[in-house]
Backbone bond lengths (Angstrom), bond angles and torsions (degrees), N, CA, C in turn:
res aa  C-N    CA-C-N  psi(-1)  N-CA   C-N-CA  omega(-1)  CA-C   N-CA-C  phi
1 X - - - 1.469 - - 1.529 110.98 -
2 X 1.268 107.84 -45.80 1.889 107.49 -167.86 1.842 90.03 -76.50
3 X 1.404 130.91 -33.03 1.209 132.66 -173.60 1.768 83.32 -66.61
4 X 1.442 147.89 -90.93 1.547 128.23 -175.32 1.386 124.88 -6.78
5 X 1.348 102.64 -75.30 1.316 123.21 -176.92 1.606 110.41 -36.45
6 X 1.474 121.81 -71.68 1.668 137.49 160.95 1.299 109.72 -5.10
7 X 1.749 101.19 -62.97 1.946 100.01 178.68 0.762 102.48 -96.77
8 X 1.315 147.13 -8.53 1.265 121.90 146.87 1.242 142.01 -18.10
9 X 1.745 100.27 -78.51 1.316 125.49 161.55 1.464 118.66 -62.99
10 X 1.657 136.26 -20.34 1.178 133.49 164.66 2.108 109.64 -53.86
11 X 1.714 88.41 -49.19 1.563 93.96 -171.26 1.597 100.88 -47.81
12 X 1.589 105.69 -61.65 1.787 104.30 -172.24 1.520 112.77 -32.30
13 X 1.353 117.54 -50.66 1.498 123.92 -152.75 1.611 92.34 -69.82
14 X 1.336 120.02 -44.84 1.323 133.49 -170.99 1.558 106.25 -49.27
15 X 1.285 117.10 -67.65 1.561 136.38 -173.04 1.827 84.67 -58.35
16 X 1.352 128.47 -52.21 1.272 110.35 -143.31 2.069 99.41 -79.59
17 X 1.308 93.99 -22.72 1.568 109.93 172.60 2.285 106.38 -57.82
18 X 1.081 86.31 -38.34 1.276 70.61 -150.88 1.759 102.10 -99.88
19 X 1.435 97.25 -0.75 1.815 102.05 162.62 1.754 99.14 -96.02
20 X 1.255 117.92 -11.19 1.767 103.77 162.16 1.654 122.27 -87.57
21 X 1.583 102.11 -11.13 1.154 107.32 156.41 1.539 135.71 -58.10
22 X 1.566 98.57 -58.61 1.443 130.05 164.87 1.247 108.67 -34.86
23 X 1.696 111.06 -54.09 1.418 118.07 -179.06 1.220 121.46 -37.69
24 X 1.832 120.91 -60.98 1.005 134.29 -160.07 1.657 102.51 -101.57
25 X 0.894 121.95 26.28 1.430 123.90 158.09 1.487 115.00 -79.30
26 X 1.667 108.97 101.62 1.534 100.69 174.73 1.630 120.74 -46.22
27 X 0.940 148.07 166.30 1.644 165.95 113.88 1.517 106.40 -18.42
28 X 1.410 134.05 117.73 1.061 136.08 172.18 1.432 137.44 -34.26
29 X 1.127 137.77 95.30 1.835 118.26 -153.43 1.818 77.52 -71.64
30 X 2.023 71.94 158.82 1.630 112.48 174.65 1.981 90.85 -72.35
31 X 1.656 73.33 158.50 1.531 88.88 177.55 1.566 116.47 -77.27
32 X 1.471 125.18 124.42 0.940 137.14 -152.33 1.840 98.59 -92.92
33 X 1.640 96.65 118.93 1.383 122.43 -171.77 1.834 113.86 -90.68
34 X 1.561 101.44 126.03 1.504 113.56 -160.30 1.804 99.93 -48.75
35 X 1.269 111.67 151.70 1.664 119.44 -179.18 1.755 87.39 -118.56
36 X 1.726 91.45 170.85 2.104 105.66 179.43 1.883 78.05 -88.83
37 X 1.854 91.48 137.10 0.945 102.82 151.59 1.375 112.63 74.83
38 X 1.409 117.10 26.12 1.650 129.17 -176.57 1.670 92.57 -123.08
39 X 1.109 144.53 135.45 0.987 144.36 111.99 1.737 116.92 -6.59
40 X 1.450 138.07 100.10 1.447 118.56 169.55 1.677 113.44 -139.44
41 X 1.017 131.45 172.12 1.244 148.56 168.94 1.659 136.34 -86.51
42 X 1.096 149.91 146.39 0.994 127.81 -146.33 1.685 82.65 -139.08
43 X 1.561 112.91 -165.53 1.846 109.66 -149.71 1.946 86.31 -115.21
44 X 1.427 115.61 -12.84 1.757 111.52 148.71 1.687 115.15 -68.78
45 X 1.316 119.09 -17.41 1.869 97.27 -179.11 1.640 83.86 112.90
46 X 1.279 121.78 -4.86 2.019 97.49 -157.78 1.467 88.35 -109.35
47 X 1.670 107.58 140.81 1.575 137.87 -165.06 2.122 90.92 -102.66
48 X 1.736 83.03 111.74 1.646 100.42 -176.36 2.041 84.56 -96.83
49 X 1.708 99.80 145.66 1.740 99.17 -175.84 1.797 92.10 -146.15
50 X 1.450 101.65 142.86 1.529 108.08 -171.68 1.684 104.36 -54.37
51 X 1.364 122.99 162.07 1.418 105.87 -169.99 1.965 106.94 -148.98
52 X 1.577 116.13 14.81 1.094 116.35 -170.82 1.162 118.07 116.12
53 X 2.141 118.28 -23.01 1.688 108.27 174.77 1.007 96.71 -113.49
54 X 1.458 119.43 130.75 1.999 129.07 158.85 1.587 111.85 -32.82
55 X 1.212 127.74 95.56 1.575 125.78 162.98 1.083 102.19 122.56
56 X 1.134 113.78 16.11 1.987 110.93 -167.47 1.464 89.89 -135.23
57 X 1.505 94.54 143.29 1.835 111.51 156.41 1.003 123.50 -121.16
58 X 0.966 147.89 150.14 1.395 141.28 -150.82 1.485 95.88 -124.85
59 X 1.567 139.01 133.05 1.483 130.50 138.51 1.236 130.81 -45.09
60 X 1.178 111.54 123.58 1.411 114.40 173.19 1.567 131.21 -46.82
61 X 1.158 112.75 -27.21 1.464 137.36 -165.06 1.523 110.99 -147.26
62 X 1.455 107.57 153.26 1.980 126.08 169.90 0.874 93.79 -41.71
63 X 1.640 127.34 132.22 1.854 114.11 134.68 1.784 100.06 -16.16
64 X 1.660 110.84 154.82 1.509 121.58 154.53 0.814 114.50 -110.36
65 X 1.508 118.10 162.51 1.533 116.35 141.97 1.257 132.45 -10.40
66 X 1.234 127.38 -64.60 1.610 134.20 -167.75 1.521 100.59 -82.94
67 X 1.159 111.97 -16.75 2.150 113.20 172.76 1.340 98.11 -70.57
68 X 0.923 128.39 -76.17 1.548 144.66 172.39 1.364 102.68 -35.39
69 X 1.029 142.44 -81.14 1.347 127.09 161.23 1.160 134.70 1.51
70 X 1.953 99.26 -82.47 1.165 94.77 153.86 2.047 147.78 -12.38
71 X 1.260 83.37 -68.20 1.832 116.76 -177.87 1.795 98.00 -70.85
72 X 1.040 125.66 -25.09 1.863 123.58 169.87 1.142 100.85 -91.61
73 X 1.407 154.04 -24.54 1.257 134.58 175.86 1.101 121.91 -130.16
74 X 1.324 115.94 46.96 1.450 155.20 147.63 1.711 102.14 -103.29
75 X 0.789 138.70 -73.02 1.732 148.18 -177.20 1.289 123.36 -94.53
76 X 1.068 118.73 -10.56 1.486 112.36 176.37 1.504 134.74 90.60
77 X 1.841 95.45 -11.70 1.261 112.83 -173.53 1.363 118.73 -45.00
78 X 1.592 111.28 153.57 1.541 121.29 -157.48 1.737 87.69 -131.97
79 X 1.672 98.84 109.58 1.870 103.04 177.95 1.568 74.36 -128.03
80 X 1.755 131.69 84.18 1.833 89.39 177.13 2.155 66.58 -129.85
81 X 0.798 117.19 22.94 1.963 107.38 -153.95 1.640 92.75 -96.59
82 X 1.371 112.82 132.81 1.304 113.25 157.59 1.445 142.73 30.09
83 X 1.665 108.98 59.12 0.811 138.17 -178.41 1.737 108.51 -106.62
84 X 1.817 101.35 136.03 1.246 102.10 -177.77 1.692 116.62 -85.84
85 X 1.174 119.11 159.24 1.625 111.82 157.67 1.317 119.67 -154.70
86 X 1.066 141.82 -165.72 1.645 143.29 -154.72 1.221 129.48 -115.24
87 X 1.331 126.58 99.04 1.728 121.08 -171.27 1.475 92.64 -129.41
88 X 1.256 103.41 -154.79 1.616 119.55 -141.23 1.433 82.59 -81.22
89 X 1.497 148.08 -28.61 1.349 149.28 -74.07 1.918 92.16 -173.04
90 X 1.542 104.25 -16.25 1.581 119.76 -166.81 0.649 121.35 82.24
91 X 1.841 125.14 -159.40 1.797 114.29 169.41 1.304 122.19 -90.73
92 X 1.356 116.02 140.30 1.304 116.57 -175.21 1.489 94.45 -169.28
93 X 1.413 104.07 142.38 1.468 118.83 -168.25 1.881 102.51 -72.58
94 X 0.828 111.98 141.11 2.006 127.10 -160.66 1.734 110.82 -160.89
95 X 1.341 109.73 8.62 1.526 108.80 146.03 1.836 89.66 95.58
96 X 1.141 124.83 -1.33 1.043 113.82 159.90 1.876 116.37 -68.95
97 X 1.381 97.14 145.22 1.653 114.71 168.75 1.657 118.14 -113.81
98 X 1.627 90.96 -178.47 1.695 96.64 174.05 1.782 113.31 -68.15
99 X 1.186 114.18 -14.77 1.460 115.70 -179.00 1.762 120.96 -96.88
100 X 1.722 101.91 0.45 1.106 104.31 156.70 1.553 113.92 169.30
101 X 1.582 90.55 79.15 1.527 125.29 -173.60 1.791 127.64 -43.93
102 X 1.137 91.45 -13.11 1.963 100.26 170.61 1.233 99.27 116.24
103 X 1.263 130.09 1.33 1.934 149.53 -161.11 1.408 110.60 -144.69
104 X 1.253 132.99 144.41 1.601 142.69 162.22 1.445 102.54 -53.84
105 X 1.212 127.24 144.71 1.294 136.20 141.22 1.687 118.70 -146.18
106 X 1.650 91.44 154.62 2.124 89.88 178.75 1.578 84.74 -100.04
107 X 1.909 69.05 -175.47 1.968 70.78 -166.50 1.514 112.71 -85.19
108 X 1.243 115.73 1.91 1.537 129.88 151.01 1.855 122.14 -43.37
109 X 1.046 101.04 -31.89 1.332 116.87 -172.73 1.709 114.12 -64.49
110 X 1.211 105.93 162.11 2.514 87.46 -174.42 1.244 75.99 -100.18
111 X 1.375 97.95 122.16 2.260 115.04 140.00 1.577 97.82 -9.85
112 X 1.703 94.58 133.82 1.515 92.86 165.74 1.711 92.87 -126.70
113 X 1.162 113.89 -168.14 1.743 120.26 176.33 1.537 115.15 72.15
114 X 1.333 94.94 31.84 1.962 105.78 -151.65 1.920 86.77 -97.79
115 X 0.912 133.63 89.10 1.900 128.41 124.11 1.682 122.26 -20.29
116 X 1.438 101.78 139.27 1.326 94.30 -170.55 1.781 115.42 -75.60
117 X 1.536 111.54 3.56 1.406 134.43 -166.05 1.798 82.97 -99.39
118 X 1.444 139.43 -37.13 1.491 123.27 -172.23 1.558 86.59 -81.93
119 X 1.247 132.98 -35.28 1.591 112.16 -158.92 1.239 101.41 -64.02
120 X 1.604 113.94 -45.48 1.668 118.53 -157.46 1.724 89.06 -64.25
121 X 0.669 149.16 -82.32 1.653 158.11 -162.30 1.506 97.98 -29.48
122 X 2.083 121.70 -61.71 1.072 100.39 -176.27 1.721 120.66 -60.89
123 X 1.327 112.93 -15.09 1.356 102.68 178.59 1.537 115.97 -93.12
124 X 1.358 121.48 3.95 1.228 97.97 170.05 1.645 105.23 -110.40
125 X 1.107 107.92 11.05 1.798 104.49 170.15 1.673 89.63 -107.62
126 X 0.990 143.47 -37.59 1.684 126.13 161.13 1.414 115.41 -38.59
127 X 1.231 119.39 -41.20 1.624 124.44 -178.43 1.229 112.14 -74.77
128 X 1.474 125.61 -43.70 2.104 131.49 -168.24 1.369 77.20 -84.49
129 X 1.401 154.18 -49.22 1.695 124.77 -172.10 1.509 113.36 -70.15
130 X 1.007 123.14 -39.18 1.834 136.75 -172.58 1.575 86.84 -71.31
131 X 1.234 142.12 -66.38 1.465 136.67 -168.14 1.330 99.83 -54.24
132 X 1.185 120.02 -62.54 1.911 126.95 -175.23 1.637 109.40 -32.77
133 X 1.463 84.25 -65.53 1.505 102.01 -170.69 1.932 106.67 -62.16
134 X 1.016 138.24 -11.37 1.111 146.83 -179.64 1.710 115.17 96.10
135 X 1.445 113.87 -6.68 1.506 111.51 -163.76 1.608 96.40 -85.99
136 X 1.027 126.48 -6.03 1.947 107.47 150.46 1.570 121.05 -125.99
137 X 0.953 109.87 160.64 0.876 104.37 158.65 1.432 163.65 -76.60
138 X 1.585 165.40 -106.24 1.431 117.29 169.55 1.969 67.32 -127.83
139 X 1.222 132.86 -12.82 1.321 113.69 173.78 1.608 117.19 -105.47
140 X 1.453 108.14 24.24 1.068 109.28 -166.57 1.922 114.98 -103.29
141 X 1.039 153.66 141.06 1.081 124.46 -164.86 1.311 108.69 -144.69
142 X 1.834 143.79 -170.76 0.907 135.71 168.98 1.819 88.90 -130.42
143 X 1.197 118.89 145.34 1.636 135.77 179.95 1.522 116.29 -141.10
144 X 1.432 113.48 -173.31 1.277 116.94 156.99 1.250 128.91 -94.05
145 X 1.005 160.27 130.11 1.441 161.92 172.55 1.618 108.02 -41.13
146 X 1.399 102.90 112.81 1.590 108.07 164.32 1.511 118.89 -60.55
147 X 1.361 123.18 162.78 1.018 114.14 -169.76 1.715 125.91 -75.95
148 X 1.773 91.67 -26.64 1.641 89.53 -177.61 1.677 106.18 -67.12
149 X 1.450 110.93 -27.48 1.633 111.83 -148.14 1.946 62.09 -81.94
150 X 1.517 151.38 -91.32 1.280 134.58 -160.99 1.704 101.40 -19.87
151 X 0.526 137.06 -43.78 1.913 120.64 -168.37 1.450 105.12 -79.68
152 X 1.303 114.79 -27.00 1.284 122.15 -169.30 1.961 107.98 -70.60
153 X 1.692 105.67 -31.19 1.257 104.65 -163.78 1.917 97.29 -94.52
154 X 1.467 120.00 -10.63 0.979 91.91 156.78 1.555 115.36 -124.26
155 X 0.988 126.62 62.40 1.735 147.99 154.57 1.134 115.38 71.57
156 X 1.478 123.37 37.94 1.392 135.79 161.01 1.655 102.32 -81.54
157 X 1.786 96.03 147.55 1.428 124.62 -162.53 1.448 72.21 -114.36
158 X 1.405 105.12 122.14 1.795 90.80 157.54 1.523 99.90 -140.56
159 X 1.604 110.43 177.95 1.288 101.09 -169.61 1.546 104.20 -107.84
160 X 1.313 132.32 -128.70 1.544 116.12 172.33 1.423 122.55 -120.74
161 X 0.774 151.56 159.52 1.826 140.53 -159.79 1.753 106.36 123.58
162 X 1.586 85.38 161.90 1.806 98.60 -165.43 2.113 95.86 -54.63
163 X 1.230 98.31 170.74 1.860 111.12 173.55 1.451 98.86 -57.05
164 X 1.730 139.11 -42.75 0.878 145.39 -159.65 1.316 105.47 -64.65
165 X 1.668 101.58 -54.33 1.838 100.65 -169.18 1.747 107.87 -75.87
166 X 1.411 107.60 13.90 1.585 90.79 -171.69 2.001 94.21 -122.25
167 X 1.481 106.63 0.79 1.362 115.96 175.57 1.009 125.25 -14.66
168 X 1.780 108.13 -68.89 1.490 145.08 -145.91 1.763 98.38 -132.87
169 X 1.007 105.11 46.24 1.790 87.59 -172.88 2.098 104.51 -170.86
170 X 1.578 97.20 23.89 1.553 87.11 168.79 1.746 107.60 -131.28
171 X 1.281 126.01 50.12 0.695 158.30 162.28 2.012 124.74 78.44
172 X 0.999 149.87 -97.81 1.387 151.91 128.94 1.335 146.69 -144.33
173 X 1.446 87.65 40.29 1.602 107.34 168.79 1.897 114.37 -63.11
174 X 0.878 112.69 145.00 1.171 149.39 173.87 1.645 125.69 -67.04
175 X 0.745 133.46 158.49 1.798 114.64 165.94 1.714 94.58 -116.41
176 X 1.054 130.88 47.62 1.687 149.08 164.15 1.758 103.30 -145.95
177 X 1.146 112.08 -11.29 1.714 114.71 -176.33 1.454 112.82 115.84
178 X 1.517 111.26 -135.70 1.508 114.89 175.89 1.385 113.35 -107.50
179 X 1.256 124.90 165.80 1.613 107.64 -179.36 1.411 106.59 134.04
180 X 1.325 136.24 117.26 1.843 123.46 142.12 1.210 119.25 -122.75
181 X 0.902 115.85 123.65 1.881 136.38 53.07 1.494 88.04 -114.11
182 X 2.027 96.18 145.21 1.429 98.97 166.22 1.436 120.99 -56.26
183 X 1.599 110.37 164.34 1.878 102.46 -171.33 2.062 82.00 -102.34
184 X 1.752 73.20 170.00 1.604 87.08 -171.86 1.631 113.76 -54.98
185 X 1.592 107.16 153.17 1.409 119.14 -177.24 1.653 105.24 60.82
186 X 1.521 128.10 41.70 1.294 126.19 -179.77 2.025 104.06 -92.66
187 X 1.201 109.43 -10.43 1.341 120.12 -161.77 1.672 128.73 133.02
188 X 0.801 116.28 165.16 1.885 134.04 178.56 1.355 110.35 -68.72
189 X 1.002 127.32 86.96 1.365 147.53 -158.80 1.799 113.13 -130.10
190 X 0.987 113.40 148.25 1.680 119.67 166.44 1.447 105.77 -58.28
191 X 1.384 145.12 70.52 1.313 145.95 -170.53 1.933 92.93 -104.73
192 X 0.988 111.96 172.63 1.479 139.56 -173.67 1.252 94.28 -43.72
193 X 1.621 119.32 -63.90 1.044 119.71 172.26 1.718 139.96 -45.99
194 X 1.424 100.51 10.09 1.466 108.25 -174.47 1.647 100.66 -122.45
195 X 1.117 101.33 11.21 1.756 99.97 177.16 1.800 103.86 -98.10
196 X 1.122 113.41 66.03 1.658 98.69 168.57 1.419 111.52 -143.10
197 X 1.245 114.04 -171.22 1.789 116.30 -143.30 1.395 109.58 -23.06
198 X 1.311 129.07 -49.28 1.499 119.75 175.37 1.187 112.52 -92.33
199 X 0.801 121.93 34.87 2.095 123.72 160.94 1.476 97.21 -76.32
200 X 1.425 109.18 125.29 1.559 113.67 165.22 1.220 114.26 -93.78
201 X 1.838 101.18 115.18 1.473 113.31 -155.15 1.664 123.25 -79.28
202 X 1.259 108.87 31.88 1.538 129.17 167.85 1.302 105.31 -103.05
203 X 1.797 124.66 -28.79 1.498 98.41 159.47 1.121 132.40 -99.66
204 X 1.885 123.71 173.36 1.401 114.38 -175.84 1.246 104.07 -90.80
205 X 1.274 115.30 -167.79 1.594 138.98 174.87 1.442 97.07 -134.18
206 X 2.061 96.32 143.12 1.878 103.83 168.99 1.265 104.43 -61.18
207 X 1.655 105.10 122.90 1.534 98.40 176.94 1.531 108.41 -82.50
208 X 1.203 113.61 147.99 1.174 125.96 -179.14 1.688 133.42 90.41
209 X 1.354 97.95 15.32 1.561 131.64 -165.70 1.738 103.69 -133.25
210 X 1.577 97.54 140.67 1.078 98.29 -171.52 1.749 102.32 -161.34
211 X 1.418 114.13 90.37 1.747 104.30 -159.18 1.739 111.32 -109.40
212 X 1.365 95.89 29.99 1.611 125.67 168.64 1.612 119.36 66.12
213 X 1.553 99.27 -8.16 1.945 121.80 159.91 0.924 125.72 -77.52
214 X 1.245 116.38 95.25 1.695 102.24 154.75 1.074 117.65 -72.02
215 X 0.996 165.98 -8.20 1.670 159.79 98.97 1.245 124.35 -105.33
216 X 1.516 126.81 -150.03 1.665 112.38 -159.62 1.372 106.58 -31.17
217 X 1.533 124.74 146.48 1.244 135.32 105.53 1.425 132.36 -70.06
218 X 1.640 112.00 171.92 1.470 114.41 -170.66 1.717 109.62 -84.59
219 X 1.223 125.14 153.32 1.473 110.27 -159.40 1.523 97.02 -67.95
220 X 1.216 111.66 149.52 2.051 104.60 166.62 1.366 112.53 100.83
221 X 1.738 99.35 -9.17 1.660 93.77 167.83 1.204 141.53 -73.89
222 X 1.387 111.63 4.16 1.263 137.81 167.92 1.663 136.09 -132.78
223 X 1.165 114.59 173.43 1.676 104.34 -161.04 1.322 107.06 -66.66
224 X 1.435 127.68 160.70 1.454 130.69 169.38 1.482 115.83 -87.17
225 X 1.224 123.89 145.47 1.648 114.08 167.72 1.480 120.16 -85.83
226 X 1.250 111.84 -177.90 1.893 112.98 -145.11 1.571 86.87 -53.12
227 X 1.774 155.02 -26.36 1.464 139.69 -151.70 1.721 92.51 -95.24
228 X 1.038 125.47 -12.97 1.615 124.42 -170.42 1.632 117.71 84.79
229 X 1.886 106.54 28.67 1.398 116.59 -169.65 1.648 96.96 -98.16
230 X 1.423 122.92 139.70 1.652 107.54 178.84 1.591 99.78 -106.81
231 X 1.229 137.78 159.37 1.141 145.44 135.41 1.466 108.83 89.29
232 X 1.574 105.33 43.90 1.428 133.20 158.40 1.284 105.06 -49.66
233 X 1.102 109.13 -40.97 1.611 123.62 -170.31 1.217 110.60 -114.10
234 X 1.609 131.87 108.98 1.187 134.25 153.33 1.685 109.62 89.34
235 X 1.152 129.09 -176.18 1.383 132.41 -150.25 1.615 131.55 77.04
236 X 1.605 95.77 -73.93 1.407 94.65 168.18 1.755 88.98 -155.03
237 X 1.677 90.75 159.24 1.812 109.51 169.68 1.456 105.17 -54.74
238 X 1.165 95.99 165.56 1.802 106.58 177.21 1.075 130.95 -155.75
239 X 1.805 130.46 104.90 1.208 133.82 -132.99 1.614 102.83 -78.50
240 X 0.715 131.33 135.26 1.417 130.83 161.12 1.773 117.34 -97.70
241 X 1.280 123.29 162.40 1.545 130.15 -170.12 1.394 104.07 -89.33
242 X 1.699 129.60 48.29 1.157 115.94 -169.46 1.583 98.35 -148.04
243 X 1.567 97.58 131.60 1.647 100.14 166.10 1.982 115.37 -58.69
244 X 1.330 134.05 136.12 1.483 130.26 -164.63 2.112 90.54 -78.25
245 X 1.121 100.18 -31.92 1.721 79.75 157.32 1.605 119.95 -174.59
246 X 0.846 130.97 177.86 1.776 128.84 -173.83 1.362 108.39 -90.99
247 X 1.064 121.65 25.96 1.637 102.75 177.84 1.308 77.61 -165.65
248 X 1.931 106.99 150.41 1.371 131.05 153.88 1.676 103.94 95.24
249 X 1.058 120.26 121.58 1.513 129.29 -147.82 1.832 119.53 -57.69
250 X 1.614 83.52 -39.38 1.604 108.86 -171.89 2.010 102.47 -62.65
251 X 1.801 84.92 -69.95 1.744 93.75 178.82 1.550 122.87 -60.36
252 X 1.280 101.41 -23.78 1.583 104.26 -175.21 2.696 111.46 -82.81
253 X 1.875 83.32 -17.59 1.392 77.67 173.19 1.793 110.30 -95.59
254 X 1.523 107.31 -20.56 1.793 109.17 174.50 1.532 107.43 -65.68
255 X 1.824 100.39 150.87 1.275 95.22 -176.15 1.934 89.51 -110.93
256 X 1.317 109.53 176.81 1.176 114.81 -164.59 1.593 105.45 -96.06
257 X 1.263 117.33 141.57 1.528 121.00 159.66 1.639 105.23 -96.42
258 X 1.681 95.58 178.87 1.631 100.13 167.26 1.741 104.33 -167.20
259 X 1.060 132.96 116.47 1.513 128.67 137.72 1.806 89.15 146.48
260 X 0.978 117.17 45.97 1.944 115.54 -166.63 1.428 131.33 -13.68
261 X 0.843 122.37 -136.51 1.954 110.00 -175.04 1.250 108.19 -167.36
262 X 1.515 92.90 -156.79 1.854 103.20 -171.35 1.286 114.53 -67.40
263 X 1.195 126.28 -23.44 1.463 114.44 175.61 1.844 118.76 -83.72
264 X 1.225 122.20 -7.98 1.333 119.19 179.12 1.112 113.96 -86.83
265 X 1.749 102.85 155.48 1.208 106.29 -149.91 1.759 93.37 -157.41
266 X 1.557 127.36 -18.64 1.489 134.02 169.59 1.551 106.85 -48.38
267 X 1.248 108.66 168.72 1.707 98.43 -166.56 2.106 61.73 -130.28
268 X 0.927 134.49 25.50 1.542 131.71 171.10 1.268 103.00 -126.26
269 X 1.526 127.44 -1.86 1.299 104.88 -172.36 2.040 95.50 -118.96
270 X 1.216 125.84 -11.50 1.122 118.82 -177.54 1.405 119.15 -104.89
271 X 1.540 129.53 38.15 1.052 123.96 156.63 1.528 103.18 -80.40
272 X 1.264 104.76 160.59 1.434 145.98 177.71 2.165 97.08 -47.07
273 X 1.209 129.48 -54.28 1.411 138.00 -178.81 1.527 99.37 -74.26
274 X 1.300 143.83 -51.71 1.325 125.91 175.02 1.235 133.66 -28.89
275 X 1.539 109.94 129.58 1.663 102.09 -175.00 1.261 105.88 -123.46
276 X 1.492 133.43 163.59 1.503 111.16 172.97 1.782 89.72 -128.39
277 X 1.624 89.62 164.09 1.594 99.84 173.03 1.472 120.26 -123.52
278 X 1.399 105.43 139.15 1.449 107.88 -169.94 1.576 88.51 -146.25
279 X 1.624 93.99 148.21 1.406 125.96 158.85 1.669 101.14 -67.41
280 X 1.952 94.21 137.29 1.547 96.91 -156.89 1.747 105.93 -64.23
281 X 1.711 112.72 -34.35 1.572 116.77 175.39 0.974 118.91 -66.24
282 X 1.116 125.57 31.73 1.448 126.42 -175.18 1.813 110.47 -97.70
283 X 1.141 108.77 112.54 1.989 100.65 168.06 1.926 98.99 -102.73
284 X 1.196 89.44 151.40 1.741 108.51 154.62 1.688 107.87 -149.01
285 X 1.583 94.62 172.34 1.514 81.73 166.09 1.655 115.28 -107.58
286 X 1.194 109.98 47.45 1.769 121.16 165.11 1.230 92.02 -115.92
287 X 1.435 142.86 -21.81 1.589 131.49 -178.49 1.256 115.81 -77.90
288 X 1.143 128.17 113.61 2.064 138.94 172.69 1.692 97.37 -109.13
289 X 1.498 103.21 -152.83 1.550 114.39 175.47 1.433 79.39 176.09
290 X 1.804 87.12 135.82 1.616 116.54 152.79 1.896 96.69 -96.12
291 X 1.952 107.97 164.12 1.198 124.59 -171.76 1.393 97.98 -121.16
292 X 1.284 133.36 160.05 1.153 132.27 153.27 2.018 115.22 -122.94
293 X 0.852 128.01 132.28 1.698 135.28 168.66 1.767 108.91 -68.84
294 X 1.346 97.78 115.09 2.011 80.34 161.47 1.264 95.82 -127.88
295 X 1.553 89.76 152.32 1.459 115.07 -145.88 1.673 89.33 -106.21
296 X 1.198 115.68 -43.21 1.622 123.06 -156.19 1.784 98.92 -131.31
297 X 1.094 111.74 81.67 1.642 114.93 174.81 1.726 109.15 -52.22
């Protein structure tokens, strides 16, 4: 009998232990919504960091592979159509896609085969899940980076005029500084190392460079510049939200890239002011996209 009683009274203490537990269990905090000028995180894992425009955050890194992913098997989206890429033969579309570009990649690597019509889509289904889910807010959004706020995050002074008129005219800095050939670990570049079996042997390579890619690297494999953004320079193109200029049929329907990739190799085409223009349907596998969050419209 006194042996009953014992667990008995053990059970009570037990139950009463573990509803005073219960007790003091805070309530889950709400999901904490990006501020201007905060460092924050987004509901992929990727660290958005202020970058030079008031209300904007900039990603640290390309969309990847596994972001993109994400965003296709959630929706269903179809990026697999007529995309170009690089053989002995040059670029020319050969049925490769973003899921397996003619090259290895982890899922670390930035999406390539990206149209400026797949970026806009992944960012507006990044925004209706982040709003749902509570981590933005209902004026808060995820986009592409315009082109001035792109110059802005890596420390171009520019003055005002279309991407076109500022092409050729902000001087030839570098995103490593001044200097050619970039010095080692400057970025993902057409280096020596990008001349093999599918190098199309009409182009050159920076001689004297060698950044151990022959195409994508994984984002972060290289240093960040002074905002904590990596791969300003090289990896892959990067669409920006901007017509390349307001007048003249051709430039006024291309949309603008900025920061070039693994296949470049011009010591004229990788300064920091270079812009390139592309028709928005356009895929290759040098085309990715960085996102930006604004916090404060």
């Amino acid at each position: 009998m006194k042996t009953i009683l014992y667990l008995a009274s053990v059970a009570v203490v037990f139950c009463l232990s573990v509803q005073s537990a219960c007790a003091q269990t805070p309530p889950a905090s709400p999901p904490v919504k990006p501020v201007a000028n905060q460092p924050w995180t987004s509901s992929l894992g990727v660290k958005f960091v202020p970058a030079g425009t008031d209300g904007v955050l900039f990603s640290v890194w390309d969309v990847r592979v596994k972001d993109f992913k994400a965003f296709v098997d959630a929706t269903g989206y179809d990026a697999t159509k007529g995309m170009s890429s690089l053989d002995t033969d040059g670029w020319k579309a050969r049925g490769d896609t973003w899921k397996s570009p003619g090259f290895a990649q982890t899922d670390d690597d930035p999406v390539v085969g990206m149209n400026y019509y797949d970026a806009k889509a992944f960012c507006a289904w990044l925004t209706k899940k982040e709003q749902a889910e509570g981590k933005l807010a209902a004026n808060q959004l995820y986009r592409l980076p315009y082109d001035a706020e792109w110059s802005k995050a890596v420390g171009l002074n520019e003055s005002e005029g279309s991407p076109k008129s500022k092409a050729w005219s902000s001087g030839t800095d570098y995103p490593w500084g001044k200097g050619w050939p970039p010095p080692k670990g400057a970025g993902n570049y057409a280096g020596s190392e990008a001349n093999d079996a599918k190098w199309f042997s009409k182009y050159p390579t920076i001689k004297g460079y060698d950044d151990g890619y022959p195409r994508t690297s994984p984002v972060g494999s290289f240093p960040p510049n002074a905002y904590g953004l990596y791969d300003m320079g090289g990896n892959v193109w990067q669409w920006c939200d901007d017509n390349y200029d307001d007048v003249g049929r051709f430039y006024h329907e291309c949309m603008v890239q900025r920061g070039c990739s693994w296949g470049n190799y011009n010591f004229d085409y990788l300064p920091l002011r270079n812009r390139n223009y592309i028709l928005p349907g356009s895929r290759a596998s040098r085309f990715g996209f960085r996102v930006v969050v604004v916090v404060s419209p």
